[in-house]
C-alpha positions as CSV (number, residue, x, y, z in Angstrom):
1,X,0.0,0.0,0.0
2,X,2.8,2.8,0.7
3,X,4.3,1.8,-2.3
4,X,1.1,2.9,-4.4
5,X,-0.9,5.8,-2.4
6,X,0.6,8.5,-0.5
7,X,0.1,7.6,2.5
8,X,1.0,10.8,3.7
9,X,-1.6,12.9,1.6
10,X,-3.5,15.3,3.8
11,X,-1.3,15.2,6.9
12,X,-0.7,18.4,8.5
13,X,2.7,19.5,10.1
14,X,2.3,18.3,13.6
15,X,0.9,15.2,12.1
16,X,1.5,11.7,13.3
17,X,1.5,9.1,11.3
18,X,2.2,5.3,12.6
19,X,3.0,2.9,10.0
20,X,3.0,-1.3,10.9
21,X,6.5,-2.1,8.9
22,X,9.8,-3.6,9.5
23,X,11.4,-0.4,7.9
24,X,12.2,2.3,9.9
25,X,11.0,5.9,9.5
26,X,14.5,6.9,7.7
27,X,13.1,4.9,5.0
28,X,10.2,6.7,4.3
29,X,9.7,10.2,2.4
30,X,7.8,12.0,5.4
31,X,6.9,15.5,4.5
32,X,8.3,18.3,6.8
33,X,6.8,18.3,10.4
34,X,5.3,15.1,10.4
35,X,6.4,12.8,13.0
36,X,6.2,9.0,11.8
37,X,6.6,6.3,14.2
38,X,7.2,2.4,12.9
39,X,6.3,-0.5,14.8
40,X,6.3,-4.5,13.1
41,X,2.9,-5.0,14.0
42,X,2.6,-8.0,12.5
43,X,4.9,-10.1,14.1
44,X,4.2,-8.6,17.9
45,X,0.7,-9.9,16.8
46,X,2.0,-13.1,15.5
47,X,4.1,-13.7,18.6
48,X,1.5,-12.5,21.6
49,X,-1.6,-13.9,19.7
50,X,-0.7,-16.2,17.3
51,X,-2.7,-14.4,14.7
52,X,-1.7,-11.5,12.3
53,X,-4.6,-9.4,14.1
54,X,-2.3,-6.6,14.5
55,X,-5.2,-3.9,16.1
56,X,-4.0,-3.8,19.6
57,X,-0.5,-3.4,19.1
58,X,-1.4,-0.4,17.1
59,X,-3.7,0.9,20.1
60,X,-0.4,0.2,22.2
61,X,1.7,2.2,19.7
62,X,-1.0,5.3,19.7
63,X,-1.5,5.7,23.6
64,X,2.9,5.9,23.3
65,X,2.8,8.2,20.4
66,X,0.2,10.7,21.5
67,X,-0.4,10.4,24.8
68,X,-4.3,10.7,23.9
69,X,-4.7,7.5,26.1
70,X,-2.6,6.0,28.7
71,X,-1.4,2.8,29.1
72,X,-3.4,1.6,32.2
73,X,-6.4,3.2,30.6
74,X,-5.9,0.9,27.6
75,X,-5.2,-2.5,29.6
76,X,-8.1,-1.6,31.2
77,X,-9.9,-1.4,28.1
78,X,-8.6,-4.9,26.7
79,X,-9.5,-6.3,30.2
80,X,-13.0,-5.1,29.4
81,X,-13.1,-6.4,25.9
82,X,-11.6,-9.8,26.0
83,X,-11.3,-12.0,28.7
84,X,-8.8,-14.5,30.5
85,X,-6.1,-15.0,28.7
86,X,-7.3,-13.5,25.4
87,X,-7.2,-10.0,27.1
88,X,-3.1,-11.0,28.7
89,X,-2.3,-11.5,25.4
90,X,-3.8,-8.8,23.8
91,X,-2.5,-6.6,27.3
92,X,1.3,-7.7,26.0
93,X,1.0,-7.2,22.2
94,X,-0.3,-3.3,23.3
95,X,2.7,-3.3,25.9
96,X,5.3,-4.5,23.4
97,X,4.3,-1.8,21.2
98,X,4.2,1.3,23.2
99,X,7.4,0.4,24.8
100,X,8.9,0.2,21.1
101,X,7.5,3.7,20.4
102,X,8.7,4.9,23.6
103,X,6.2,4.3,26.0
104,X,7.3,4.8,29.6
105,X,5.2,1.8,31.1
């Protein structure tokens, strides 16, 4: 996909952009002032869940890059969502990924 659309397109300067790849940011061509953030996803999906269901490790990789949500907040929400060991699971794939983004957790 980020070979064929601008992925970019329409972010503003102060923009965030976080993109599940192996690649780091350096490899991208990120217009001035946007901040892009890279996180593999996929594997910390493959590894935690054993499923290429990558949609909490983003959530972990948000709360880290924005701060819009915290990290407790968001374990709170997976323990809400999914239960037992489903939500553990899903709690360390979003843990995995903020602490890559830099997360304090």
């Amino acid at each position: 996909l980020i070979r064929d659309v601008d992925v970019f397109n329409g972010i503003k300067p102060g923009g965030i952009a976080i993109i599940n790849t192996e690649k780091t940011a350096s490899d991208f061509r990120v217009p001035e002032g946007v901040t892009v953030y890279t996180i593999d996803a996929t594997t910390i999906a493959l590894e935690e869940l054993g499923l290429p269901i990558t949609n909490t490790a983003l959530m972990g990789a948000f709360a880290a890059a924005t701060g819009e949500i915290g990290l407790e907040p968001l374990k709170g929400a997976l323990r809400s969502r999914f239960a037992g060991s489903l939500a553990e699971k899903n709690i360390r794939a979003a843990e995995r990924a903020y602490k890559l983004v830099g997360g304090a957790a």
